[in-house]
N, C-alpha and C positions, 0 to 999 in steps of 0.2 A: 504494500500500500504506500503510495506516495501523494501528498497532498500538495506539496511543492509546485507551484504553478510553472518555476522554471524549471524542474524536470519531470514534470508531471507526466502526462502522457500525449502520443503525436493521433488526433481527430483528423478526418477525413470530409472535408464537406466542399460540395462547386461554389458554396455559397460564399466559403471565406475566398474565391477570388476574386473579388472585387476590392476588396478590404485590404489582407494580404500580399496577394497578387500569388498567391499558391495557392492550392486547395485542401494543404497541411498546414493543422495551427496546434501549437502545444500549449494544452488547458491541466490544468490539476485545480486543489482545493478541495474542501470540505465536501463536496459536492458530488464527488467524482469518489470520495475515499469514506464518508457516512453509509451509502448502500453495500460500499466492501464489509466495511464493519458489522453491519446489519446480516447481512450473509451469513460469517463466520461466527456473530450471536446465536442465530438461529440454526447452525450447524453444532456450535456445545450444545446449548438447550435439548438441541434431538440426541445428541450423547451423553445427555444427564437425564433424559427422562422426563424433561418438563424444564421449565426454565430455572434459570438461574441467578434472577433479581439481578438488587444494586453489585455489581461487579466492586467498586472501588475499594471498600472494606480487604476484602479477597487479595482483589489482584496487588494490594501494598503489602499482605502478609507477603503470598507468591515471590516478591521483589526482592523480599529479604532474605529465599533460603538460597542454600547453595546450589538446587537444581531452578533454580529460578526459568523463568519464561521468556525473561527480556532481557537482551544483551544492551547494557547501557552505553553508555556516551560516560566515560568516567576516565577518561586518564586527559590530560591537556596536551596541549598542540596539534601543531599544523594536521598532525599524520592521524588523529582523531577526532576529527571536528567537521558539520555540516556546512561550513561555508561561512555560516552566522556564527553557529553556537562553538564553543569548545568545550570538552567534557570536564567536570569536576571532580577530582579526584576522591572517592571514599562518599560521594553523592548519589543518595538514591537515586532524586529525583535532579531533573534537569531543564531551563527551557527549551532546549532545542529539542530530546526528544522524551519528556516526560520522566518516564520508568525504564526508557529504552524502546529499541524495535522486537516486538514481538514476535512468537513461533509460537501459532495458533496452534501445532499440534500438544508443545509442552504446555499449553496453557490448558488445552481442555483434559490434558491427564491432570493437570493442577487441581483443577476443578473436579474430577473426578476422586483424587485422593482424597480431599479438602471431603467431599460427600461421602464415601469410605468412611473416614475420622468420624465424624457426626455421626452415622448411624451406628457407630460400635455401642 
């Protein structure tokens, strides 16, 4: 998922060439990366059996073990950094990429162990 409007992704329309002057335009955003999201909600949900509420509680334990889900943004410089952000070293949380860039599969075993624990 890239929300990034400058690397977002390359759309195809006759439309943008008037505008343009190509009929390739690269759009990313919320927009584009909210229905990815929605997707991959409603793919855990059907691997837990029903939904899985407020995530955030969750996914900030998740963050914090050592099989964690998201690969953060956490060391600084040039050679770890989105362009804007640089990582903060021993930082959960970051602005450039939050908790980090997530692996939907660690995360729905996340969630599956997390639902495991609770029903013992």
């Amino acid at each position: 998922m890239n929300a990034d409007p400058q690397t977002g992704y390359a759309v195809y329309s006759t439309l943008f060439t008037s505008a343009y002057g190509s009929p390739w335009a690269q759009y990313g955003g919320t927009s584009f990366v909210a229905p990815q999201l929605a997707g991959v909600a409603a793919l855990i949900n059907q691997s837990q059996g029903g939904r899985v509420g407020f995530w955030n509680p969750q996914i900030y334990q998740f963050a914090q073990t050592r099989k964690s889900p998201f690969t953060p943004l956490d060391t600084s410089g040039t050679s770890n950094d989105n362009l804007y952000y640089t990582g903060q070293e021993g930082a959960l949380y970051n602005p450039g990429t939050g908790l980090g860039i997530p692996n939907f599969a660690k995360l729905a075993a996340s969630f599956t162990s997390a639902q495991n624990q609770s029903s013992q």
